[in-house]
gemmi code that builds the backbone of each chain (N, CA, C; Angstrom):
import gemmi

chains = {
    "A": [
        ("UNK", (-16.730, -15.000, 15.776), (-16.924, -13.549, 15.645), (-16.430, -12.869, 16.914)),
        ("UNK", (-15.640, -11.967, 16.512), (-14.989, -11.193, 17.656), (-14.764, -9.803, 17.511)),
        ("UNK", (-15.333, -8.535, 18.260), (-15.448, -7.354, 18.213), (-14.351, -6.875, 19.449)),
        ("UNK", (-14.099, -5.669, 19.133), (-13.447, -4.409, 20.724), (-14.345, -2.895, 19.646)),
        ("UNK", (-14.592, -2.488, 20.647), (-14.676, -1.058, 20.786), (-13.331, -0.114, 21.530)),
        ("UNK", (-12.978, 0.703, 19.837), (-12.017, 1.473, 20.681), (-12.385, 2.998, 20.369)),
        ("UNK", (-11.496, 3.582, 21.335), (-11.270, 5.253, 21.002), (-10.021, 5.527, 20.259)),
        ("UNK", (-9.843, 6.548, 19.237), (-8.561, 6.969, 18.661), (-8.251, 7.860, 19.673)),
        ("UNK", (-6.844, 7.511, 20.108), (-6.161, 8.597, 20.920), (-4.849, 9.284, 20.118)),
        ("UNK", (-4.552, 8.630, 19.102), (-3.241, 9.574, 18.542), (-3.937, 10.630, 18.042)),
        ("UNK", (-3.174, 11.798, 18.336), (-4.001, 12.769, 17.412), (-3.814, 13.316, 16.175)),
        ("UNK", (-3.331, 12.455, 15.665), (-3.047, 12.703, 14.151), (-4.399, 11.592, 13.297)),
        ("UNK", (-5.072, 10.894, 14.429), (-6.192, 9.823, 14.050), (-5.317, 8.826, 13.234)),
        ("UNK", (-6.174, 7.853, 12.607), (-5.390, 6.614, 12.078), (-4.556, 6.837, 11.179)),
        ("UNK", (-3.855, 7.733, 10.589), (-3.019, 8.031, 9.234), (-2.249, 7.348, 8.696)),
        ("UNK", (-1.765, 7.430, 7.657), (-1.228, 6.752, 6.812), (-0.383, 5.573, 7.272)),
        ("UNK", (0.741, 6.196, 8.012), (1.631, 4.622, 8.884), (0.815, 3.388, 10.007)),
        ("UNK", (0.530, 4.202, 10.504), (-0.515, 3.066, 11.590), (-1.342, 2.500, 10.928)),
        ("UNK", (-2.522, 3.349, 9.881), (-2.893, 2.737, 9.117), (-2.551, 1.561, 8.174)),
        ("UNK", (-1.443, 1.576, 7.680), (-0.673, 0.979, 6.610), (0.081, -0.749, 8.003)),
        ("UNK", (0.238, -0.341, 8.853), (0.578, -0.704, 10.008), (-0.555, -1.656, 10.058)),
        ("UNK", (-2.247, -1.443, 10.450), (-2.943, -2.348, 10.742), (-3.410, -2.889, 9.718)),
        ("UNK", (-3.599, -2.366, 8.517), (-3.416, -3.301, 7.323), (-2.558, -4.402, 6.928)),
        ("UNK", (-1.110, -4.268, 7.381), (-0.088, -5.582, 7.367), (-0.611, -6.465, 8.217)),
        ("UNK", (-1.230, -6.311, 9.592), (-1.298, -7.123, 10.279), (-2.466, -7.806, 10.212)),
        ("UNK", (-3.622, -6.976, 9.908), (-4.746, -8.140, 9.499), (-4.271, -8.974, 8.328)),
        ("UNK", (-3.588, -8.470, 7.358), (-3.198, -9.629, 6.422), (-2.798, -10.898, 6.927)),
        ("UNK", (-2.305, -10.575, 7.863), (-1.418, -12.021, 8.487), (-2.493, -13.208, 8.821)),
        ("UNK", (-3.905, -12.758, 8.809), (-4.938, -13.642, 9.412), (-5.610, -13.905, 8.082)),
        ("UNK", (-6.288, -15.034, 8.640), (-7.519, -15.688, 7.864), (-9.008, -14.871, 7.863)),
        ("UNK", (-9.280, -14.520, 9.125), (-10.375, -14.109, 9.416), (-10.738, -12.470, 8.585)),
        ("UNK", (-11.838, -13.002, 8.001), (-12.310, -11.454, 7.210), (-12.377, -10.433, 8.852)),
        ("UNK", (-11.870, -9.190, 8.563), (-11.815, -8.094, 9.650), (-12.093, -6.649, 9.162)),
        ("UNK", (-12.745, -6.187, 9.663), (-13.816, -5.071, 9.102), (-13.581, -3.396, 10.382)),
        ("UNK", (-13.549, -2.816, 9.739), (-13.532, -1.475, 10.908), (-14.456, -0.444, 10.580)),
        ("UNK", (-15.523, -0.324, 11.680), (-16.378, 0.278, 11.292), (-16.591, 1.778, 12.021)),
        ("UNK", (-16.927, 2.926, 11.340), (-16.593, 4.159, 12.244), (-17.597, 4.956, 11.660)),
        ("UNK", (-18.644, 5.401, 12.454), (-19.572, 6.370, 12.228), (-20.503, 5.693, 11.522)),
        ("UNK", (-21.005, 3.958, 11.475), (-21.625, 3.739, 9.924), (-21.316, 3.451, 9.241)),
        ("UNK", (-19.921, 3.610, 8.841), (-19.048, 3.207, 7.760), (-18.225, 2.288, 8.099)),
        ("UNK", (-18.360, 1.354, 6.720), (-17.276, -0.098, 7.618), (-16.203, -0.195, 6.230)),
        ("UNK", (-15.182, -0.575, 6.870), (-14.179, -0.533, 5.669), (-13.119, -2.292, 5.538)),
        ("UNK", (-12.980, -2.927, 5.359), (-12.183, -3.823, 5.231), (-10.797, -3.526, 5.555)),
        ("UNK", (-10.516, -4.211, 6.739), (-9.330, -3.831, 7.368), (-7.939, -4.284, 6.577)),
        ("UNK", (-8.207, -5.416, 5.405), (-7.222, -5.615, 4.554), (-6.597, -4.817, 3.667)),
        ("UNK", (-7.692, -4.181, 3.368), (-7.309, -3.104, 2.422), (-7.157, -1.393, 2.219)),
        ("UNK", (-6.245, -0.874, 2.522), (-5.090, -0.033, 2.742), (-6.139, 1.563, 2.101)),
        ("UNK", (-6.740, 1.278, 0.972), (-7.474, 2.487, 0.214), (-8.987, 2.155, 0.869)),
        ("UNK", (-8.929, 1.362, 1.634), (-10.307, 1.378, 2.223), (-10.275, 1.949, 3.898)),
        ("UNK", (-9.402, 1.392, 4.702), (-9.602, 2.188, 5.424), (-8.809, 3.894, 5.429)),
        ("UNK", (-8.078, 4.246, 4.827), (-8.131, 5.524, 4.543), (-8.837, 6.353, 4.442)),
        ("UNK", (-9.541, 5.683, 3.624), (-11.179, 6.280, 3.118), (-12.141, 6.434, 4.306)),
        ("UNK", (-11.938, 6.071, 5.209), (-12.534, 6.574, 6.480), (-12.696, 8.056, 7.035)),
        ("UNK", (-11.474, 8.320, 6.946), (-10.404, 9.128, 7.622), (-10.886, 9.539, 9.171)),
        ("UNK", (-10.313, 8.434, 9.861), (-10.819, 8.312, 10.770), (-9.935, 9.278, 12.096)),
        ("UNK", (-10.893, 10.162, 12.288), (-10.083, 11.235, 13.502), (-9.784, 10.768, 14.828)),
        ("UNK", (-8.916, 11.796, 15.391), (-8.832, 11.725, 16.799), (-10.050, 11.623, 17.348)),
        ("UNK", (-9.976, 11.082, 18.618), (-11.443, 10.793, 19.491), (-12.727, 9.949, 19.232)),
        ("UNK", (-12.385, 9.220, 17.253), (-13.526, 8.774, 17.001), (-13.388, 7.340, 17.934)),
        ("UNK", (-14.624, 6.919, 17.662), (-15.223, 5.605, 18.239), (-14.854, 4.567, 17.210)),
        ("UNK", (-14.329, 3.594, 17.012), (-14.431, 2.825, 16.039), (-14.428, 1.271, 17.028)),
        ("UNK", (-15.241, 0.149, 15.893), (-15.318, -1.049, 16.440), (-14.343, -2.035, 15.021)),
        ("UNK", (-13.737, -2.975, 15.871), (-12.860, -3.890, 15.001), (-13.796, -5.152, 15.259)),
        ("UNK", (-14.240, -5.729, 13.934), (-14.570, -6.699, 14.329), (-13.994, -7.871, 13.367)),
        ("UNK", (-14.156, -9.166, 13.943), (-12.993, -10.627, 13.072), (-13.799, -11.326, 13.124)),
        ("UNK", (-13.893, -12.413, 11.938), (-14.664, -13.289, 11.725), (-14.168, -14.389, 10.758)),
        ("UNK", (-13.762, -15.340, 11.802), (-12.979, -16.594, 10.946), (-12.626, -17.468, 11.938)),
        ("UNK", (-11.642, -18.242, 11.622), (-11.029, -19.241, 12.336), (-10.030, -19.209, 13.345)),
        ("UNK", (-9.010, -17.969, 13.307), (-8.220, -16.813, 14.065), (-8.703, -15.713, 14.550)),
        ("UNK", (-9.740, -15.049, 14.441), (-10.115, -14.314, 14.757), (-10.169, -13.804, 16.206)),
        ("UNK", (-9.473, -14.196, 17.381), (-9.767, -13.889, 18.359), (-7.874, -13.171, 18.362)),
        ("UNK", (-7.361, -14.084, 17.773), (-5.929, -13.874, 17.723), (-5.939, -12.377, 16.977)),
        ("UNK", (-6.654, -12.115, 15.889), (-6.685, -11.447, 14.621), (-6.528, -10.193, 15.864)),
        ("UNK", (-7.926, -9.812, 16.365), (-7.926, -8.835, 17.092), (-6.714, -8.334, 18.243)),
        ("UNK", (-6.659, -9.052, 18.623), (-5.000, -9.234, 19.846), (-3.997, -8.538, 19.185)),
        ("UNK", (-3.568, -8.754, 18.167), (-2.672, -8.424, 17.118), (-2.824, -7.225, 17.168)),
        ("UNK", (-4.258, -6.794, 16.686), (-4.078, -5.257, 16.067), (-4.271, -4.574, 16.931)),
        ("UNK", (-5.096, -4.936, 18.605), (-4.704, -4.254, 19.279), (-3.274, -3.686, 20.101)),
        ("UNK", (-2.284, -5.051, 19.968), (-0.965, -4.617, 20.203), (-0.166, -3.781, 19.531)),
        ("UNK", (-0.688, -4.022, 17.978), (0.157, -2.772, 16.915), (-0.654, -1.601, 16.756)),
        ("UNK", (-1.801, -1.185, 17.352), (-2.321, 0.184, 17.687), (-1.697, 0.889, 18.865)),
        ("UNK", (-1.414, -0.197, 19.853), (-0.921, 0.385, 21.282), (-1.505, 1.772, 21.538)),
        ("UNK", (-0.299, 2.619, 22.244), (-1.169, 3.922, 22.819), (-1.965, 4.659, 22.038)),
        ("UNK", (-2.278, 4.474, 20.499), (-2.911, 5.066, 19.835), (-4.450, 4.947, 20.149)),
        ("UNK", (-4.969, 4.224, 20.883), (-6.221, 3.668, 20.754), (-6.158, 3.262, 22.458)),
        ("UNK", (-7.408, 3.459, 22.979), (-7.992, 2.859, 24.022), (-9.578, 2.045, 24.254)),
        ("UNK", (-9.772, 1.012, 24.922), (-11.089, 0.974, 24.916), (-12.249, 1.362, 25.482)),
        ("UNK", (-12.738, 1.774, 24.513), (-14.391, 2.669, 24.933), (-15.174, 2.068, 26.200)),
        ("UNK", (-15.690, 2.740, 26.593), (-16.524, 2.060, 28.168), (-17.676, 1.526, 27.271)),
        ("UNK", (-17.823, 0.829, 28.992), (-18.420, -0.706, 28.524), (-19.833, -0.189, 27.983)),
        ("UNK", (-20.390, -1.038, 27.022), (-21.393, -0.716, 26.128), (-21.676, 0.646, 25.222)),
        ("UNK", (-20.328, 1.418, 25.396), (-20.201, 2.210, 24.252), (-20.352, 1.751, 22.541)),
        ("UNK", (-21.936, 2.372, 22.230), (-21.872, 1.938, 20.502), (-20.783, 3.347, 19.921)),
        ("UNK", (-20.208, 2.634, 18.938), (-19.956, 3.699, 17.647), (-21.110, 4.845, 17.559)),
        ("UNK", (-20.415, 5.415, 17.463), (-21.764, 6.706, 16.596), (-21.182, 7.074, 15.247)),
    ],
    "B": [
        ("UNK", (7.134, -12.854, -2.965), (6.369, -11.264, -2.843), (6.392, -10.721, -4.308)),
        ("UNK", (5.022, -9.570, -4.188), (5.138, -8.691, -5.407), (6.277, -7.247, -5.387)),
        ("UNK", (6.843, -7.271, -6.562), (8.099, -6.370, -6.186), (6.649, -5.135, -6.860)),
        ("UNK", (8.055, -3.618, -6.733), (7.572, -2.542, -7.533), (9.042, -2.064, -8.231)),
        ("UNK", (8.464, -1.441, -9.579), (9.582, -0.384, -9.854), (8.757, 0.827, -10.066)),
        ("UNK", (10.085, 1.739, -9.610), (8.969, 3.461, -9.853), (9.850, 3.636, -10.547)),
        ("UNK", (9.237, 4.524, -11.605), (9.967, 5.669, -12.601), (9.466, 6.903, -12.793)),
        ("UNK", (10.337, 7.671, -12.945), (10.002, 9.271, -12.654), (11.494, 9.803, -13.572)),
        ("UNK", (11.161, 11.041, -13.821), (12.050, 12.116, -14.404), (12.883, 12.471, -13.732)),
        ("UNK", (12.533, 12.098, -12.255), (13.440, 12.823, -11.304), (14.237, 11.390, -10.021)),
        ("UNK", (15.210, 11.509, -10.151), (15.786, 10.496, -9.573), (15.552, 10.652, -7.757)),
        ("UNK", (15.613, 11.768, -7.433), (15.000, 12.269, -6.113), (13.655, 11.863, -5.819)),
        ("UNK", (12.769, 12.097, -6.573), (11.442, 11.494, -6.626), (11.725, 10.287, -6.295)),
        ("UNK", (12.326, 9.682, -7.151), (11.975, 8.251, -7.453), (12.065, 7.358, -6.102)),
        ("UNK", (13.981, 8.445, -5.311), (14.343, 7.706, -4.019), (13.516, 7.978, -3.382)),
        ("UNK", (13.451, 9.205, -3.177), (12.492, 9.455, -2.171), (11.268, 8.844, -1.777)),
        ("UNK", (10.628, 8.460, -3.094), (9.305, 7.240, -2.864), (9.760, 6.178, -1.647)),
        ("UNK", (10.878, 5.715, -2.442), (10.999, 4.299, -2.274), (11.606, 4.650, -1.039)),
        ("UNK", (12.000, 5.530, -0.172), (12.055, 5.837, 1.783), (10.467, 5.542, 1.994)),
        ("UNK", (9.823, 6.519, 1.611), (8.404, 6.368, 1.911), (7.982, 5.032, 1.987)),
        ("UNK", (7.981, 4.086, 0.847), (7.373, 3.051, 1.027), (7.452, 2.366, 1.899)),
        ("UNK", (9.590, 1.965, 2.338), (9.892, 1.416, 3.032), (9.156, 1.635, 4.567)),
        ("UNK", (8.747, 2.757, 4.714), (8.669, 3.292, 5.574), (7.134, 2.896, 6.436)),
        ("UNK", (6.262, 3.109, 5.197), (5.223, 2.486, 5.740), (5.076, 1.000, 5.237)),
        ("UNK", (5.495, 0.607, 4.214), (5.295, -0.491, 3.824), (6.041, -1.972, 4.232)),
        ("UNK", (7.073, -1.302, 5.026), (8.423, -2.318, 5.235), (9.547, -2.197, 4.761)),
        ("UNK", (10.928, -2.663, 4.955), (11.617, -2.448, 4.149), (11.876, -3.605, 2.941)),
        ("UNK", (11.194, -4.800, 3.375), (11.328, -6.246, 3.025), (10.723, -6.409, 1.609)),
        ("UNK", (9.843, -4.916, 1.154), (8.996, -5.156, 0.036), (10.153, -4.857, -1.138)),
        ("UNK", (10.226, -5.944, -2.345), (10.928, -5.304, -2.926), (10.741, -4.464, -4.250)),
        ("UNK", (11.788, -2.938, -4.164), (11.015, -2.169, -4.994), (12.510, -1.556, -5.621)),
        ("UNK", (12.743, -1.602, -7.007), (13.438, -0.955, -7.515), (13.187, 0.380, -8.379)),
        ("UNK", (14.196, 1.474, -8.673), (13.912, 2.724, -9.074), (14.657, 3.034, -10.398)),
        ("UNK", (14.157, 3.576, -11.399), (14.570, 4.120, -12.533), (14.053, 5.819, -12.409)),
        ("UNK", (15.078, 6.546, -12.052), (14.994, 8.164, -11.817), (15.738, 8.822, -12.763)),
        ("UNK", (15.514, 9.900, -13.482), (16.550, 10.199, -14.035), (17.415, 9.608, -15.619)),
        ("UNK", (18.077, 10.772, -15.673), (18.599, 9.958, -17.239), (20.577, 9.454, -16.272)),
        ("UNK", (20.885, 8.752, -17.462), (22.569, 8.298, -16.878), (23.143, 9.138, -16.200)),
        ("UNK", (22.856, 10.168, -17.467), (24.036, 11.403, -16.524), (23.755, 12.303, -15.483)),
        ("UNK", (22.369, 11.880, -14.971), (22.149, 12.525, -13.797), (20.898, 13.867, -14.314)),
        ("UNK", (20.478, 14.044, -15.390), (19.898, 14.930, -15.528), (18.297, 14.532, -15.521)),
        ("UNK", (17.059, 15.446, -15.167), (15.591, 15.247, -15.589), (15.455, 14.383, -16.183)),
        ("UNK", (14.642, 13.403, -16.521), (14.351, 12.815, -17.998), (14.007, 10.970, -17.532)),
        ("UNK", (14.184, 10.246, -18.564), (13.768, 8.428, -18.471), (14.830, 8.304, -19.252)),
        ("UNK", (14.995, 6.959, -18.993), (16.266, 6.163, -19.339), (15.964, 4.953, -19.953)),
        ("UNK", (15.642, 4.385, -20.898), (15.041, 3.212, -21.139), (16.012, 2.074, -20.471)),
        ("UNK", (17.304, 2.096, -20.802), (17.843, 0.955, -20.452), (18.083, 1.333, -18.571)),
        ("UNK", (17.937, 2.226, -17.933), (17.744, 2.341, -16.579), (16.141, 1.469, -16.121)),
        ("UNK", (15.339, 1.591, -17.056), (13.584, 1.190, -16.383), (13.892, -0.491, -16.854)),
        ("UNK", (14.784, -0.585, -17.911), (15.096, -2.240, -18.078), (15.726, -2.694, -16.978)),
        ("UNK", (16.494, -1.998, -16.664), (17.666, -2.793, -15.436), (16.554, -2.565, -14.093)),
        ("UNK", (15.794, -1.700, -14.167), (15.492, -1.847, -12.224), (14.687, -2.686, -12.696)),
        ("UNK", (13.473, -3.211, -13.821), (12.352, -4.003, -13.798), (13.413, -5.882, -13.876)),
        ("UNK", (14.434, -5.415, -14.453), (14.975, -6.683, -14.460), (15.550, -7.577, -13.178)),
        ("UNK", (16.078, -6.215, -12.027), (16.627, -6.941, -11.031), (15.327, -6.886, -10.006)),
        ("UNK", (14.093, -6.224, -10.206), (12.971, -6.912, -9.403), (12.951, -8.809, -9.678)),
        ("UNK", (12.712, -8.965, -11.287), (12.430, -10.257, -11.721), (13.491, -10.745, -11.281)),
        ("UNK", (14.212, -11.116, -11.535), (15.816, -11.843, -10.985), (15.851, -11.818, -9.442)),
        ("UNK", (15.390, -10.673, -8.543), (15.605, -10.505, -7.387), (14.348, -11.556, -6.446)),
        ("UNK", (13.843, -12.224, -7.522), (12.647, -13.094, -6.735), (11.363, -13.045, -6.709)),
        ("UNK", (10.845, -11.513, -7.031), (9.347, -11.155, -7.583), (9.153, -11.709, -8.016)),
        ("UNK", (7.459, -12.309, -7.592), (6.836, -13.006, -8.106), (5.874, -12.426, -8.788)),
        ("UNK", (6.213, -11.358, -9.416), (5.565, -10.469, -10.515), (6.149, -8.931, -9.524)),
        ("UNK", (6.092, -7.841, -10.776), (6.420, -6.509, -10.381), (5.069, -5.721, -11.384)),
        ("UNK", (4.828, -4.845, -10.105), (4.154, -3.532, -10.307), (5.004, -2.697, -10.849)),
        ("UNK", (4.680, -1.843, -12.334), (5.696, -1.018, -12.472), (4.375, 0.831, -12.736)),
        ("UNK", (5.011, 1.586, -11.640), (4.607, 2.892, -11.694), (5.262, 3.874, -12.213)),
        ("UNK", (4.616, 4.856, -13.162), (5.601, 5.861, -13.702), (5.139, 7.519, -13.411)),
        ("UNK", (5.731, 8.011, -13.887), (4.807, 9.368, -13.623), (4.344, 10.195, -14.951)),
        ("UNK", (5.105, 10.862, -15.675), (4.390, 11.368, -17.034), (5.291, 11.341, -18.045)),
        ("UNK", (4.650, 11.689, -19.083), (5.264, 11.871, -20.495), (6.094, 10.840, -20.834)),
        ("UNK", (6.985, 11.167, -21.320), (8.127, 10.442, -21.812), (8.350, 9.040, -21.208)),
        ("UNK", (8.040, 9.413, -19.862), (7.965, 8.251, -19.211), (7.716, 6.799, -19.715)),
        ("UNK", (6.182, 6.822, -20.543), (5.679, 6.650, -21.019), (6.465, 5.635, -22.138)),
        ("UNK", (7.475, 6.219, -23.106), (7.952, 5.595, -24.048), (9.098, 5.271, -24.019)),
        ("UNK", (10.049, 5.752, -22.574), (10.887, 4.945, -22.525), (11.054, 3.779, -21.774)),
        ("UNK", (9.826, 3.207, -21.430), (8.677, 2.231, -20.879), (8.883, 1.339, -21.489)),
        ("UNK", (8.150, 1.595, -22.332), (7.994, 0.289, -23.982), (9.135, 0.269, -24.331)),
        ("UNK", (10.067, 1.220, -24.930), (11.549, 0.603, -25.171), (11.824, -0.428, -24.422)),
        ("UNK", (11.917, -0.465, -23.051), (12.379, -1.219, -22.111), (11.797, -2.321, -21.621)),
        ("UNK", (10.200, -2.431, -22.159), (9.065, -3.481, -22.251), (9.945, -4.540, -23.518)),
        ("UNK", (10.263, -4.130, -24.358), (10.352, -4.300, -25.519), (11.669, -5.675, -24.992)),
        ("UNK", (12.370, -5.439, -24.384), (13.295, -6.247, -24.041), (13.032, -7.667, -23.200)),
        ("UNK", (11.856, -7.699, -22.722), (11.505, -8.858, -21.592), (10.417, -9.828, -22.606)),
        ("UNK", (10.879, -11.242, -22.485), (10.072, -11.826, -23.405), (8.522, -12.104, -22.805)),
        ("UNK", (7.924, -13.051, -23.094), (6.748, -13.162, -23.331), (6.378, -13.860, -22.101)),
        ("UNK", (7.172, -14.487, -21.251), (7.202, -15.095, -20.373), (7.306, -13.757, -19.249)),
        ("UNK", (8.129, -12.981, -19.777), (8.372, -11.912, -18.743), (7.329, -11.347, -18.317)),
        ("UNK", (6.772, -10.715, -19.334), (5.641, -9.868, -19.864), (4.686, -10.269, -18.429)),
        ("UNK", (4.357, -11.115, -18.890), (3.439, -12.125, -18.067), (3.253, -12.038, -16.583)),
        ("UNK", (4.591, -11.411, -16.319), (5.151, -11.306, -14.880), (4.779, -10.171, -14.415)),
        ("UNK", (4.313, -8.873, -15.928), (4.582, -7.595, -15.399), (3.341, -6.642, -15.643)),
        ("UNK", (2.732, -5.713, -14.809), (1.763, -5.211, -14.821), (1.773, -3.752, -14.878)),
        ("UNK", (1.572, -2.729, -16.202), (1.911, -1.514, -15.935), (0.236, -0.627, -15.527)),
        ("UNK", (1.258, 0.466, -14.119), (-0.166, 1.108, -13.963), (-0.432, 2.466, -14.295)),
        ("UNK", (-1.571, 2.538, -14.491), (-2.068, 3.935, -14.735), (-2.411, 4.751, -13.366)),
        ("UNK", (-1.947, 4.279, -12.343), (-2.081, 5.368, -11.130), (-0.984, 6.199, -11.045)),
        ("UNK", (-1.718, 7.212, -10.338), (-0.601, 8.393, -9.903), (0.314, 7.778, -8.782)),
        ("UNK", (1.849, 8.196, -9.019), (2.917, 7.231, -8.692), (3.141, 7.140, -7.314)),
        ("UNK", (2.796, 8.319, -6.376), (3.081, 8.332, -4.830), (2.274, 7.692, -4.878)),
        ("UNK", (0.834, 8.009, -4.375), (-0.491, 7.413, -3.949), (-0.384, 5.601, -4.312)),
        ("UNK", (-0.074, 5.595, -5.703), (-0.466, 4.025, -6.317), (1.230, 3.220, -5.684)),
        ("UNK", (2.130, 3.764, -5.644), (3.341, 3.075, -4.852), (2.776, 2.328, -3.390)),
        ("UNK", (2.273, 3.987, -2.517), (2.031, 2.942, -0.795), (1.101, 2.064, -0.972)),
        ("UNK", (0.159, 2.297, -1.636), (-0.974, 1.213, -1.799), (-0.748, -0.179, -1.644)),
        ("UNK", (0.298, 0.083, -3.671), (0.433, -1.136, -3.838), (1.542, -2.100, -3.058)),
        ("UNK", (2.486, -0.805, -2.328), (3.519, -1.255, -1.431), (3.079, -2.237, -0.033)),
        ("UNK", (1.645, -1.728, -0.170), (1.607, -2.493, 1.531), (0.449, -4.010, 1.076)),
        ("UNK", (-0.413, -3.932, -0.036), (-0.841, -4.965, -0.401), (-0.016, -6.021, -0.827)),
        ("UNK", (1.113, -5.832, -1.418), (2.497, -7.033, -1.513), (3.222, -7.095, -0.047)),
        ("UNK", (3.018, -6.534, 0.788), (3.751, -6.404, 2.096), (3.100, -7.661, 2.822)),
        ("UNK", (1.814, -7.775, 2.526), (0.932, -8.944, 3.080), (0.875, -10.250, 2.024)),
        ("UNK", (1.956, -10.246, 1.085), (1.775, -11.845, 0.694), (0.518, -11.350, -0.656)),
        ("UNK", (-0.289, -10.301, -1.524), (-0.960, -10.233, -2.118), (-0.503, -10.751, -3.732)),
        ("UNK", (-1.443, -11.300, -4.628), (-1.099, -11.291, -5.474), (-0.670, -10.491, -6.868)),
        ("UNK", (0.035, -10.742, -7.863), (0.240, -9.712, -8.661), (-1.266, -8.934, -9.365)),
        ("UNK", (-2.357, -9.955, -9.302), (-3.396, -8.796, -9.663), (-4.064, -7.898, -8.687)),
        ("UNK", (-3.866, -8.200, -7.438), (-4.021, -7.611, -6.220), (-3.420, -6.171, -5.747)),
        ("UNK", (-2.060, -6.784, -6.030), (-1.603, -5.640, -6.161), (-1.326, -4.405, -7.286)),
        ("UNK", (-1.448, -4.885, -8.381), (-2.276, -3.804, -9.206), (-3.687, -3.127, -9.121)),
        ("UNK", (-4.510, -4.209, -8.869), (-5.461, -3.465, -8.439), (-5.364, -2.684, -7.053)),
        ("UNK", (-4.796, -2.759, -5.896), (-4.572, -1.422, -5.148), (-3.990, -0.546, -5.568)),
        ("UNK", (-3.059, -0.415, -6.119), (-2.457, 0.657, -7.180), (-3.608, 1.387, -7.779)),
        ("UNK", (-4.366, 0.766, -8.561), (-5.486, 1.540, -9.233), (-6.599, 2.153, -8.476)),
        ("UNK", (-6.845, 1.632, -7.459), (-7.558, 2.437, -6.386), (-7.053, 3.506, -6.006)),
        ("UNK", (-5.846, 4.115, -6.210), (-4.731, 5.520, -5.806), (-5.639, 6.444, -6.684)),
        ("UNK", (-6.156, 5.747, -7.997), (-6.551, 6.979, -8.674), (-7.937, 7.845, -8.116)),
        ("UNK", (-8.617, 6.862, -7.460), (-10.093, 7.646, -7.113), (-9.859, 7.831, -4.847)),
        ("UNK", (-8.823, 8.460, -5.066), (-8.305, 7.946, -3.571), (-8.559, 9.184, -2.896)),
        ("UNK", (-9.770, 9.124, -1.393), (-9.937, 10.447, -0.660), (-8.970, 10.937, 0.136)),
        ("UNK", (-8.742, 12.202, 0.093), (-7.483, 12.831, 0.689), (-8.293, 13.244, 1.771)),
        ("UNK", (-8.714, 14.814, 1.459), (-9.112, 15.279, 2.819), (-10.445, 14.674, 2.896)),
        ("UNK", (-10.775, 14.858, 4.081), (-11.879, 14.346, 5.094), (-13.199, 14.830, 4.142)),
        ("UNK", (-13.936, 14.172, 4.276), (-15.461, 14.623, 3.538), (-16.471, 15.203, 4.094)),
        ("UNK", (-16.412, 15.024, 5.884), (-17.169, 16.224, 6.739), (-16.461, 17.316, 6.812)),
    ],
}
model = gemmi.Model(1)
for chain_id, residues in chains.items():
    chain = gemmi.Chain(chain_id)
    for i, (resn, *xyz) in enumerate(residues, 1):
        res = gemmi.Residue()
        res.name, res.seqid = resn, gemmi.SeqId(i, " ")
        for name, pos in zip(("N", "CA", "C"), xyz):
            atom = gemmi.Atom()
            atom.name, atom.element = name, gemmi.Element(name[0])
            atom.pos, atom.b_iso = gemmi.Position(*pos), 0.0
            res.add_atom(atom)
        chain.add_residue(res)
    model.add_chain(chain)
structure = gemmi.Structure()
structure.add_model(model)
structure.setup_entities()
C-alpha cells in the first residue's frame, strides 16, 4: 500500500486530457489505484470515474496503490501529472 | 486492442471525433469513421459503416466498439450489420451512448489493453456522465 498527497496546480484542475492521461497510466499496473478528493474516491482506472470528481484547481487529492507494483504505480503518475500537481505539506489530510 | 468506428451524418463530426480521441486517447487506438453519404452530402452510408467496421476487423481489433449518432443512422447500421457473419457479429458491440462522450471513454479504456466488454461498458457510462461540477 502506497499513498502521496497532492495539490492540483493546473488551473484548468484534472480535465479531460491529463485526466484521460492518468487513466492510461494506471492501466499499465497491476495494483488497484484509487483517487480520493473531498471524501470521494474514484478508481483511477476508470476514465468516467474520475471525471466524476471534477476535481478543481487547488484541491487536495490523495493517490493511493495497492498491489504488487504499487510503489512503481504511483512514480508513474506522479511523473505524468508533472507541474500539474505538487505535494501537500507534510501531514496534510484531504478535506 | 479494442478498435472503434464512429458514424455520424456528418463527415466533419465524425473526423473531428476521431482528432479528439487521438488526442486524448492516443493515436495508437484504432478507430475508423463512416461520416457522411459518398457524395459528400449529410446523411449514412451503409456500405461506408461496412467498410470502416470492416477495416477495424481486418486491421487487428480484437473486437470494435461501434458509435453512432441519430436516426437513420440507425438503419444504415443494420444494412451494414447485415453483411458480417456470425463470427463477425461476435466481434462487434453496438452502443447506445451519445457519440462524443461514449467515443473518449471508450477510446481510452481500449488505450489500456481493456476488453471488448469493457470497453463497451465505458461507452455506456457516457450516458449518465457529470459535466458540470455538482457544488
Amino acid at each position: 500500500m502506497a499513498e502521496l498527497h497532492l495539490t492540483i496546480l493546473d488551473p484548468s484542475g484534472l480535465h479531460a486530457r491529463p485526466a484521460a492521461q492518468v487513466v492510461r497510466t494506471a492501466g499499465r499496473f497491476q495494483s488497484r489505484i484509487t483517487i480520493n478528493v473531498g471524501g470521494r474516491t474514484a478508481d483511477v482506472k476508470s476514465l468516467i470515474a474520475v471525471l466524476g470528481l471534477t476535481i478543481r484547481p487547488g484541491a487536495q487529492i490523495t493517490l493511493a496503490a495497492d498491489g504488487p507494483d504499487d510503489a512503481a504505480a504511483l512514480a508513474a503518475l506522479i511523473a505524468e501529472l508533472g507541474a500539474a500537481v505538487q505535494p501537500s505539506s507534510n501531514g496534510a489530510e484531504p478535506s | 486492442m479494442v478498435g472503434l468506428v464512429l458514424i455520424s451524418h456528418s463527415s466533419s463530426i465524425a473526423d473531428g471525433l476521431r482528432d479528439m480521441v487521438a488526442q486524448v486517447a492516443g493515436a495508437e487506438v484504432l478507430v475508423a469513421t463512416a461520416g457522411g453519404t459518398d457524395d459528400g452530402r449529410l446523411g449514412t452510408s451503409a456500405p461506408r459503416i461496412t467498410a470502416a467496421i470492416r477495416s477495424t476487423l481486418d486491421g487487428g481489433a480484437d473486437g470494435t466498439v461501434i458509435l453512432l449518432d441519430l436516426g437513420s443512422a440507425a438503419l444504415s447500421l443494420e444494412l451494414a450489420l447485415e453483411e458480417f457473419d456470425d463470427d463477425e457479429r461476435a466481434r462487434l458491440r453496438v452502443s447506445e451512448a451519445p457519440l462524443v462522450e461514449g467515443a473518449i471513454l471508450a477510446a481510452v479504456q481500449a488505450s489500456v489493453g481493456a476488453t471488448l466488454d469493457e470497453v463497451a461498458e465505458a461507452a455506456a457510462s457516457a450516458a449518465s456522465m457529470q459535466k458540470m461540477p455538482k457544488d
